[in-house]
PAZAPA-4460 file (N, C-alpha, C; in steps of 0.05 Angstrom, whole numbers, plus 32768, in hexadecimal, padded with zeros to 4 digits):
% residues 85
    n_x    n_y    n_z   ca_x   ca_y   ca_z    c_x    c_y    c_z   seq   type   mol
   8612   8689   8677   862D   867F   8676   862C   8661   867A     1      X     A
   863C   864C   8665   8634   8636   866C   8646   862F   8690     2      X     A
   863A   8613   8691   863E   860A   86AE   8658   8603   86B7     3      X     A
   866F   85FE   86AC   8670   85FF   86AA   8692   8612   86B0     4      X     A
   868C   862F   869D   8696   8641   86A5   8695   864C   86BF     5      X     A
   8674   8651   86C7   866D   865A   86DD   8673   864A   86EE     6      X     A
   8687   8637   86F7   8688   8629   870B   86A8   8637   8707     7      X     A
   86B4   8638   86EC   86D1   8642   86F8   86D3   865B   86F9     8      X     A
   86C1   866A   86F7   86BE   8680   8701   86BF   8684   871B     9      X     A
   86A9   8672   8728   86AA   866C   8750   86CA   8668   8751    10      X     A
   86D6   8651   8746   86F0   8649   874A   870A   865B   874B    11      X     A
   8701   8670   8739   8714   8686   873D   870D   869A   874E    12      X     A
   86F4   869F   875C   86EF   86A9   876E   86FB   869E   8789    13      X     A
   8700   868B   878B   8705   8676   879F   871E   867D   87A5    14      X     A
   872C   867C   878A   874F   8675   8792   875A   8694   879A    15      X     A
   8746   86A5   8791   8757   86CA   8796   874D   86D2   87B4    16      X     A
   8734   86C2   87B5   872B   86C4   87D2   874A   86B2   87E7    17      X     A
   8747   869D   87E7   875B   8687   87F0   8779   86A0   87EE    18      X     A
   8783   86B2   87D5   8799   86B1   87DA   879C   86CF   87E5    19      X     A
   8786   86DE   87F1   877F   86EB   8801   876F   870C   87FC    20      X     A
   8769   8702   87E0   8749   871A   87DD   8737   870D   87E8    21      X     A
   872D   8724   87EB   8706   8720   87F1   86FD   8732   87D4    22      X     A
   86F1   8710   87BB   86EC   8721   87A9   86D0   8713   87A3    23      X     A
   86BD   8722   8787   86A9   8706   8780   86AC   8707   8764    24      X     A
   869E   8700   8751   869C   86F6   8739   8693   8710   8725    25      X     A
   8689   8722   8734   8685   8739   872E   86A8   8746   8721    26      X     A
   86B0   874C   873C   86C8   8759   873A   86DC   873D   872B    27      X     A
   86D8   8726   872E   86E9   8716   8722   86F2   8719   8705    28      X     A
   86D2   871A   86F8   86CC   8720   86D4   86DC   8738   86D4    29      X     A
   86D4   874B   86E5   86DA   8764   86D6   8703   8768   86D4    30      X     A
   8709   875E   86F0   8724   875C   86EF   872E   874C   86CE    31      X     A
   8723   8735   86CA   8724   8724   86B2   8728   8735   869C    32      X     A
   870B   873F   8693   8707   8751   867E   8720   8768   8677    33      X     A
   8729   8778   8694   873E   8780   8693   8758   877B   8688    34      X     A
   8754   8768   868C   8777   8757   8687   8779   874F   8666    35      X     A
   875B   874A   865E   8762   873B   8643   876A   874A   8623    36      X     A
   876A   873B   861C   877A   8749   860C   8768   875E   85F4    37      X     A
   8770   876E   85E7   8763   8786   85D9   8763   8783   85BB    38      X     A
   8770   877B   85B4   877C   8770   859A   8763   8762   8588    39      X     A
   8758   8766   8574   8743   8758   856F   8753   8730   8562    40      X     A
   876E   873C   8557   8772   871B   8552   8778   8707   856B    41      X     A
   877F   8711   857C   8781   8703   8596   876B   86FD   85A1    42      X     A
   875A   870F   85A9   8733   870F   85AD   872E   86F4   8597    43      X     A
   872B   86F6   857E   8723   86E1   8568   8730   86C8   8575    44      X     A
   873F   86C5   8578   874F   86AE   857F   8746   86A3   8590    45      X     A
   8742   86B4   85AC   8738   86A6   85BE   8719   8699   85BB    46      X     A
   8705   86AD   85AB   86EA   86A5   85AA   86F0   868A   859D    47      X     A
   8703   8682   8587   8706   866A   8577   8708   8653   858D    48      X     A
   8718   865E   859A   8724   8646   85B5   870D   863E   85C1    49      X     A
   8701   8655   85CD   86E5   864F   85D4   86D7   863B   85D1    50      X     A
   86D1   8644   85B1   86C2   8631   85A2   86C0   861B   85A5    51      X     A
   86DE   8610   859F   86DF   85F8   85A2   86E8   85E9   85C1    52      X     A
   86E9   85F5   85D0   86E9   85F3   85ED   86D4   85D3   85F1    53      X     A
   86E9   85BF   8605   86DA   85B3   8619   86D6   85B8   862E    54      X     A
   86B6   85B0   8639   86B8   85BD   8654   86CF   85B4   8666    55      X     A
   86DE   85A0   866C   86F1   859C   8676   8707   85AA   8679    56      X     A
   8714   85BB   865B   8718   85D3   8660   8717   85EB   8673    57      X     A
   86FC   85E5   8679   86F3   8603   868E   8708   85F1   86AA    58      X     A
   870E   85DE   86AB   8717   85D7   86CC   8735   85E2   86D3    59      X     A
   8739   85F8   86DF   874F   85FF   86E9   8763   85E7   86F6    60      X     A
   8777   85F5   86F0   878B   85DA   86F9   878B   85DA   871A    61      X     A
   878B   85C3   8725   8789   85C3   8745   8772   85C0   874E    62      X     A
   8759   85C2   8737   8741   85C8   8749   8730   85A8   8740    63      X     A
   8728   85A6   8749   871B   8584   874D   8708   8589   8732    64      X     A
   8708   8570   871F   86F9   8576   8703   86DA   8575   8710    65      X     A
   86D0   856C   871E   86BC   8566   872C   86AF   8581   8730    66      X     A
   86C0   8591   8739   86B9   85AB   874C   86A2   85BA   8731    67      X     A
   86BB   85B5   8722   86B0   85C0   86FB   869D   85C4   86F1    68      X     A
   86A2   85A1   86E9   8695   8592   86E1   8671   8584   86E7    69      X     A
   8673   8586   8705   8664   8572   8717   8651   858E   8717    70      X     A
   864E   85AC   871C   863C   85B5   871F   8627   85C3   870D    71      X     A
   8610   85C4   8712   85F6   85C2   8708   85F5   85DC   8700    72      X     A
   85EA   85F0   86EB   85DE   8608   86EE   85D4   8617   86FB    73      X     A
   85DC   862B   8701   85CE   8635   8720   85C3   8651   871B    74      X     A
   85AE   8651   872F   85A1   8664   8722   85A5   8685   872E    75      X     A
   85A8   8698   8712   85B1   86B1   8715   85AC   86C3   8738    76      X     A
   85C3   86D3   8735   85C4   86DB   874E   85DE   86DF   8761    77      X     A
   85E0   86E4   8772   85F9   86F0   8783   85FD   86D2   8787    78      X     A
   8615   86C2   878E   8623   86AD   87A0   8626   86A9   87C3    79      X     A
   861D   869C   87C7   8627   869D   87E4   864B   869D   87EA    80      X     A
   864F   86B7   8800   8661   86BD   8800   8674   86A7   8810    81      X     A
   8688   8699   880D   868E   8687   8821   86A7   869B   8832    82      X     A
   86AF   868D   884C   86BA   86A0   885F   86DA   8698   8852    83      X     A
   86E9   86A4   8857   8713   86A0   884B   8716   8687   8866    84      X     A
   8725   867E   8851   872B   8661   8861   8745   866C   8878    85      X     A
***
């Protein structure tokens, strides 16, 4: 997954944690996958968006471009769990 993504992936792990799950990236995707849409012209559409996607793009609104942006590839594996604020 580029870097990217996988950082707003953490980021959405963050904010459902913050607004009072205890969830991880595991259950995040799959909730995701759930939700999206079934339709293959809608699916097409989005891979197009994709496509042409900047990473800047991936930065959720509210969340520091830095947070995004700024981190490195990391290597496969579980996340360290951080504690609910």
């Amino acid at each position: 997954m580029p870097g990217p993504l996988n950082a707003r992936l953490d980021a959405l792990v963050e904010a459902a944690n913050a607004a009072g799950e205890n969830t991880s990236r595991k259950e995040m995707l799959a909730a995701l996958l759930l939700e999206s849409p079934v339709d293959g012209t809608d699916l097409a559409a989005a891979i197009r968006r994709y496509r042409v996607a900047k990473a800047s793009d991936a930065v959720p609104r509210g969340v520091p471009e830095a947070q995004i942006l700024g981190v490195r590839d990391r290597k496969p594996g579980p996340r360290p769990r951080r504690p609910p604020a």
